[in-house]
C-alpha positions, 0 to 999 in steps of 0.5 A: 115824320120820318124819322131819326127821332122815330127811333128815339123811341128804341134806342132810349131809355125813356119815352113820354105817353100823354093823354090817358083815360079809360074807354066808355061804351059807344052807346053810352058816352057823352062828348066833351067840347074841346077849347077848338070848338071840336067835339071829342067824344070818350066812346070808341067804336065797337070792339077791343082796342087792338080789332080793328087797327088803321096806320097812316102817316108818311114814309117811315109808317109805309116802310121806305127802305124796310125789307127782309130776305132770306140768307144766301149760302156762304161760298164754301171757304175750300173753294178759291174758285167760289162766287157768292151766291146770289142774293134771294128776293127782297121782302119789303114791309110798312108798319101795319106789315109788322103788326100783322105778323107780330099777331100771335097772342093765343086765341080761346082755343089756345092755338090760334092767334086772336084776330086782328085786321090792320089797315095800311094807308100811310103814304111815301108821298106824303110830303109832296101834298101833305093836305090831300094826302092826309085827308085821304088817308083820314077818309079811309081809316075812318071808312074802315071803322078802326078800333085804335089809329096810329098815326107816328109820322102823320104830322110831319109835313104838315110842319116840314116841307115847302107846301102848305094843305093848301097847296101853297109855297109854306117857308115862314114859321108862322107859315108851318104854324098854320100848316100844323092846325090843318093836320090837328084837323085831321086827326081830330075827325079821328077823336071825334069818332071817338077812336083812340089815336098814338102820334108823335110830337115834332122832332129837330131834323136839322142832322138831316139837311144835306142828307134826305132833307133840303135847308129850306124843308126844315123848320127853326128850333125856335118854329118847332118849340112853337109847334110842339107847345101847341101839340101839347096844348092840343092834347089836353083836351083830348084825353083819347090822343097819346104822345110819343115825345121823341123830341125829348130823348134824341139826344140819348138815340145818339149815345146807342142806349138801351130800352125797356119796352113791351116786355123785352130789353131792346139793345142795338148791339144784339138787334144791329142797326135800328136807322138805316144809311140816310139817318132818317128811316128805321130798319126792319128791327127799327120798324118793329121796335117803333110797333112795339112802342106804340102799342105800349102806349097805345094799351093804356086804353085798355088795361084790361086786355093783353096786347096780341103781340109778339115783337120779336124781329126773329119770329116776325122775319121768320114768319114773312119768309116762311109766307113768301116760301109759300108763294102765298097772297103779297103782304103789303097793301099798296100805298094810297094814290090820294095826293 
């Protein structure tokens, strides 16, 4: 999901978190048996909800389009003569980037930050062989013992696109139907591990037909109502699954409106645009926006702990350039090669 409806989630007043229960210790849980005939289980993997955090999905979690630089010097206005100077180097940045910097919560010595790991392994590529792709990214979150998985665009194109998990020509409804319950596959090997997981429902892209999206990429409104009844159907037996309903609220991205959300009144006309150009991908503020959404409803896991997060798009881009004028280690993982 990439995504107009991911900012949704930003620019609106409301957004929509199913699914809450409390976390049993690992050792101690019992697991429920979900009408699929899955074993879901309550206990999460040892350690806080926010230790240990694994984001996969497509583009938008990989931060297509999505960079920081630093400013370059205005020319001097005296000077007719004057060239604008040149642009200094991009930075670029993926969800799980984001994450990282916006760590800042102090730790028991009052200083530093509480230490969080968060692994990238959302991919670009996603739409090109979404079976492959998702269960290779599923591999690796769960080689990597997360405490929490994010997986915003995660189901995208198992119901957008021309190409089914199994690598088959998909166009019908019925089709993309189909296509969804190998994408529920996935994300219930995640549950069943007993890890708390934030998805999305399916949004209605069809502004974005002509644009980055072809005709017979998207879905009907009549497969995607279908699709999303299943969803919502599917999260009642997962009481560890939250939803961000971005479907519901497109309608008030487009009037530009305001959210409350993790702490901050988040405004466009003080964060400048939250979709860049192709109306499909969030801005750097966007991808911010959205990490804070998610961990809003993410935290309903563990009302006992504070978030170590500060989503502040100035002191996170201050803190990736401050690193890059370091000429420290690259900051983004690359994205997976599993397709």
């Amino acid at each position: 999901m990439h995504i107009r409806e991911l900012l949704a989630v930003v620019t609106t007043c409301a957004f929509v978190a199913l699914s809450v229960s409390a976390r049993d210790d690992a050792q101690t849980s019992s697991p429920a048996v979900a009408k699929s005939g899955v074993e879901t289980s309550s206990a999460v993997i040892g350690g806080h909800l926010y230790d240990r955090i694994a984001v996969v999905g497509a583009s938008a979690s990989d931060g297509f389009g999505v960079f920081v630089r630093e400013d370059s010097p205005a020319p001097d206005p005296a000077d007719p003569t004057a060239k604008p100077a040149k642009k200094n180097p991009q930075v670029r940045l993926n969800l799980a980037d984001v994450l990282r910097f916006a760590n800042s919560l102090p730790g028991s010595d009052g200083k530093s930050a509480t230490k969080i790991t968060v692994h990238h392994y959302a991919s670009g590529f996603f739409f090109s062989n979404p079976g492959p792709v998702g269960r290779g990214e599923i591999d690796r979150a769960l080689a990597a013992k997360p405490t929490l998985v994010l997986g915003l665009d995660f189901l995208f194109w198992y119901v957008y696109g021309t190409v089914t998990a199994n690598g088959k020509l998909m166009q019908t409804g019925e089709e993309r139907l189909a296509n969804l319950e190998a994408g529920l596959a996935q994300l219930d090997r995640v549950l069943a591990a007993g890890i708390p997981l934030v998805i999305s429902d399916i949004p209605d892209m069809h502004d974005a037909i002509g644009k980055m999206l072809s005709k017979n990429q998207v879905p009907t409104e009549v497969t995607l109502a279908s699709v999303n009844a299943r969803l919502s159907e599917w999260l009642q037996t997962r009481p560890t699954a939250k939803l961000i309903a971005l479907s519901r609220i497109l309608g008030v991205l487009k009037s530009g409106g305001s959210i409350d959300l993790a702490g901050r009144t988040w405004d466009p006309a003080e964060f400048g645009e939250l979709l860049q150009k192709d109306q499909l991908h969030p801005t750097f503020a966007g991808t911010v926006i959205i990490a804070a959404a998610l961990i809003d409803v993410a935290r309903a896991n563990d009302t006992a702990s504070a978030p170590p997060f500060d989503f502040s798009p100035k002191e996170i881009r201050a803190k990736v350039l401050e690193k890059q004028a370091a000429k420290s280690a690259p900051i983004t993982e690359d994205s997976p090669t599993t397709r």
